[in-house]
N, C-alpha and C positions, 0 to 999 in steps of 0.2 A: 879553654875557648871552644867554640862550637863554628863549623863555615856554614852560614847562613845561606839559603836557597831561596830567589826571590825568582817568580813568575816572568818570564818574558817582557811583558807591558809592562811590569814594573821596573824592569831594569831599562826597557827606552826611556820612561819617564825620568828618571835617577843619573842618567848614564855622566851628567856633570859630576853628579857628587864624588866619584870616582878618583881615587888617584893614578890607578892605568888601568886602563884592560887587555887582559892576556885570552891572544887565542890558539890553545893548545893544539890545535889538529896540525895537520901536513902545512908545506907549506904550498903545494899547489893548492890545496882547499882555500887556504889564506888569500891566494893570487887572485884566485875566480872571486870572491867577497867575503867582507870581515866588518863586524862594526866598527861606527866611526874610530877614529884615533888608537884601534886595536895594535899591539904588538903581536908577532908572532913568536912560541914558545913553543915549540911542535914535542909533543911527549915521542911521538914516532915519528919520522921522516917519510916522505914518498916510500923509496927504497926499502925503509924499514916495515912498512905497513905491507907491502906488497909479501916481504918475506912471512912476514906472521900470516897472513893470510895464506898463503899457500900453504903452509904446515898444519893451518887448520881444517885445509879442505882434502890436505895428502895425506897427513899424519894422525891428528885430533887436535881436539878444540882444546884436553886439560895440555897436550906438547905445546900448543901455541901459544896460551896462556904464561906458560913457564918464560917461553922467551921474549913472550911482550913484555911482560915485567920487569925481565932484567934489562930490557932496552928503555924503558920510559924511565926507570931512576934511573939509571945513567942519565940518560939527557935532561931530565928534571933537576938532579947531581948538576951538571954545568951552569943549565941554565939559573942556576941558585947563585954559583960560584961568581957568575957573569954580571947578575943582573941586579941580586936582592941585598949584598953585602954593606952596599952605601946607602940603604935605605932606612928610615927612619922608623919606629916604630908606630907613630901616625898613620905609615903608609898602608892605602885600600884600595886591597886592588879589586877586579871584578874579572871570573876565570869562567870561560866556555870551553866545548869542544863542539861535538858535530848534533848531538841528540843526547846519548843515553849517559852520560858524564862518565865515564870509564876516566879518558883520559885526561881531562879536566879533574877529576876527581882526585884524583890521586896527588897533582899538581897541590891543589886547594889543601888538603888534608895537611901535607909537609907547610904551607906556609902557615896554614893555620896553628903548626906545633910549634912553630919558631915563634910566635906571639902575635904576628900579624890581624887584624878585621878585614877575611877572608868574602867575599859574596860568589855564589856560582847561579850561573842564568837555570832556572830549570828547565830541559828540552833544549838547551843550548843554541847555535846557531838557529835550528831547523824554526825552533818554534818562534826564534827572535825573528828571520825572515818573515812567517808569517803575522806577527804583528806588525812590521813596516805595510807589508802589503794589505793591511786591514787597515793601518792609521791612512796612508797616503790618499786616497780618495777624501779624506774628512779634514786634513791639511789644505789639499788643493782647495777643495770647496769652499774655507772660511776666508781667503781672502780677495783683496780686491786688486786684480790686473791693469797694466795699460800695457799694451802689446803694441810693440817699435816694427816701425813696416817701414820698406821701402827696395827698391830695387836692388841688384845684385850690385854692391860696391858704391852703396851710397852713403855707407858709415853709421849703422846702426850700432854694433859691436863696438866702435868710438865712443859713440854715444853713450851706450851704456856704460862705460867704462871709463866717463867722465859723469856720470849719474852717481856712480856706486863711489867716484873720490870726490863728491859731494855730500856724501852720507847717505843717499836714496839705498831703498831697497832694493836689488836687482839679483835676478834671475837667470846667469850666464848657462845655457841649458849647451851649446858647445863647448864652452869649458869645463863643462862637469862631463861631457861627452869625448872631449878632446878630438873634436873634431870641426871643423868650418862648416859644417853642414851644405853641402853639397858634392855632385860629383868628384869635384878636384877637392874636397875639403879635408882629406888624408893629412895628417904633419905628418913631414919623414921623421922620423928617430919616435914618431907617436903610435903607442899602441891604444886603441880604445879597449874602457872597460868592459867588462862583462855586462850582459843585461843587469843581474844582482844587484852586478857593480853598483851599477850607474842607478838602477833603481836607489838605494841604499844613499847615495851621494843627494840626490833629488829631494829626498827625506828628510836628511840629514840639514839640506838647505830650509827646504820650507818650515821648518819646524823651530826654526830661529827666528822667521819673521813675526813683527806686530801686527795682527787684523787690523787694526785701526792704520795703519800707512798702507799705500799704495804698493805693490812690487812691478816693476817693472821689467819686461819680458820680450823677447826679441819674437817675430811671429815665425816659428819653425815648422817644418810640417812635422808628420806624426813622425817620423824618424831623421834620425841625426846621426848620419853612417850609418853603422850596425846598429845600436842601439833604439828602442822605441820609447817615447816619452809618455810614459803612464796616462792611462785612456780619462783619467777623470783630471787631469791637471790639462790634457789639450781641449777637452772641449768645454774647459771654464776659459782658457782663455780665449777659443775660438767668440764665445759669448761678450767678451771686454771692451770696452772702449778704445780706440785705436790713436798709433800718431802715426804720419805718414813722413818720415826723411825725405826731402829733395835736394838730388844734388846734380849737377850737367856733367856730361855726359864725359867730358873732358874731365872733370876730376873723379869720377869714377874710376876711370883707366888707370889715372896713377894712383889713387890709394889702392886700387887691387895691383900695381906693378910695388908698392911698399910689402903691402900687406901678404901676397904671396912671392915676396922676395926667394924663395929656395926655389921656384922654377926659373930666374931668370941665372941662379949660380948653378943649377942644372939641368939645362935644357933637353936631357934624354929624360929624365923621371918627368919633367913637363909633358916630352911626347908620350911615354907611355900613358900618362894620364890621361890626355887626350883619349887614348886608343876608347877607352873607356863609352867614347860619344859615338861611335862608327855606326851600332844599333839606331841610331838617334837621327845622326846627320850625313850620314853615309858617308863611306870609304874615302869618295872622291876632296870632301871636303875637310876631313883628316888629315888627308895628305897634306893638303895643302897649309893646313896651321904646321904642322912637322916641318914645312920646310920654312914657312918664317919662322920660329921656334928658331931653328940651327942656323938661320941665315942672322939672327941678332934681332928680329923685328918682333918686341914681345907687343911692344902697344898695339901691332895692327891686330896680332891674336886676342888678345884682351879687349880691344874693341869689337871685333868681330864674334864672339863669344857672348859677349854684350847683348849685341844686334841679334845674331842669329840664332842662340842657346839662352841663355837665359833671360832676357824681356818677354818674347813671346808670350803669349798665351799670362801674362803675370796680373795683368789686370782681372781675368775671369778668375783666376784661380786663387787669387786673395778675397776679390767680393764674395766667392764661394763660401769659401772655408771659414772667413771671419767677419759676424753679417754686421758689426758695424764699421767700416771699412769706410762705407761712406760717408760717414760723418768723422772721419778721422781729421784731428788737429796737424795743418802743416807745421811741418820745423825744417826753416830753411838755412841750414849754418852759409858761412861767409865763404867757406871752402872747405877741403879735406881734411885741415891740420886739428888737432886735439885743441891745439885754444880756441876754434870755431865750435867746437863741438862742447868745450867747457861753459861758452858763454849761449848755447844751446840750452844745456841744462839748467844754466842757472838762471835764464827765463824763464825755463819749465814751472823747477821747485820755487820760484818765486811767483807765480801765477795763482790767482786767490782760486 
């Protein structure tokens, strides 16, 4: 048998056919971004890369050679023992590493000898990144938006999340971000992904959907935390047809007292979050959420956050940015709860 080498784009267009894919590099490389559903299989380890690398820069390139070798069979050796022994002979896999398949290669070559239908990406990661970053603008372009607007804590995120247990298509651009998008939108125990990342995840959603359905899209600004939302997906949906959530102002307060329940079970990582707005809304008025915060009073904070942080300025700055805004369709659920928001949606998808 022969391990077959297919071009980059061709392995995104394939990457179902697949029975796994292995991504041999480090595993910090693997953390920062990996294709979809990728394993990691690391031929060298952080630690280990680092050591061959200084023997190649202290010693020579033929000394570090010697000992990269004996350290990727070894680990290739495990990961065989680990991973390939209950595998059927069917099984195909798809093997990268960073670029130049060194270590990918060598992975491929062994499973290729055990009888396996071997495929290695050619240009590995590098070149597969850049085909995401080529396809993505041509993704976002082909389909057709409705972008979910409405004020801070008026249940857009509900919404969508009784769209998509309706079978709609939907676009949770914080949940691929892992973050609420805004100031306080941090989860504790959440790390956001890398740009890659997230670029990569983005991709990996749009690329699933039908042109001919709608997806439906929460209206984000250009960035979500850390993370920027690829410049030709924000300003197709800046361009989309809009829905406007209404909800009073009272149930506002409590779906964001549900919905950011970990500030009210810990009211210091609440104030530090806070601290966050001092730039914004000055000192004086910090203080003062800090102290209902620890005195028990989160609804007056969350109302007043409301009022004086995020409402402002929300009407100029959505007419701005998404110019049909004003002809956006109301959607008035019954209240906060997910069955208001369920029998939302299924007005929506039922609307000729």
């Amino acid at each position: 048998m022969t391990v077959r080498v297919i071009p980059a784009t061709e392995a995104a267009a394939r990457l179902a056919e697949f029975s796994q894919v292995i991504d041999a590099r480090s595993e910090s490389e693997y953390a920062e971004d990996r294709l979809p559903g990728a394993v990691n299989w690391p031929s060298l380890n952080d630690e280990e890369r680092a050591l061959v690398g200084t023997i190649y820069k202290q010693v020579s390139p033929f000394e570090a050679r010697k000992r990269g070798a004996g350290l990727v069979v070894a680990n290739i050796s495990r990961h065989i023992a680990r991973e390939v022994i209950d595998k059927p002979r069917e099984w195909q896999p798809l093997v990268y590493c960073w670029r130049g398949g060194k270590r990918s290669g060598v992975l491929a070559d062994l499973l290729d000898q055990i009888g396996f239908k071997v495929t290695l990406v050619q240009g590995g990661y590098k070149a597969f990144r850049s085909a995401v970053l080529a396809d993505l603008p041509v993704l976002a372009q082909r389909l057709q938006y409705r972008v979910v607007c409405g004020l801070t804590g008026s249940g857009k995120t509900r919404l969508l999340q009784a769209l998509a247990a309706r079978g709609a298509q939907v676009l949770d651009l914080e949940g691929l971000a892992q973050h609420r998008g805004s100031v306080l939108g941090l989860m504790p125990g959440e790390t956001q992904p890398s740009q890659k990342q997230f670029d990569m995840r983005v991709w990996e959603k749009l690329r699933q959907f039908d042109p001919a359905r709608p997806v439906y899209v929460e209206s984000e600004s250009k960035k979500v935390g850390n993370v920027t939302v690829p410049e030709a997906l924000i300003l197709a949906m800046r361009a989309s047809p809009c829905l406007r959530v209404d909800l009073p102002m009272d149930e506002r307060v409590e779906l964001l007292l549900e919905d950011y329940d970990w500030f009210v079970r810990d009211p210091e990582f609440f104030c530090a979050r806070l601290q966050a707005l001092v730039e914004l809304r000055g000192a004086a008025v910090v203080e003062d959420w800090h102290d209902k915060v620890r005195a028990g009073r989160f609804r007056e904070v969350f109302r007043d956050l409301l009022e004086r942080h995020y409402d402002p300025g929300y009407s100029t700055s959505i007419r701005r940015n998404f110019q049909q805004f004003g002809d956006a369709r109301p959607l008035v659920p019954a209240d906060r709860t997910m069955a208001a928001m369920d029998e939302v949606a299924r007005q929506l998808l039922e609307a000729p």
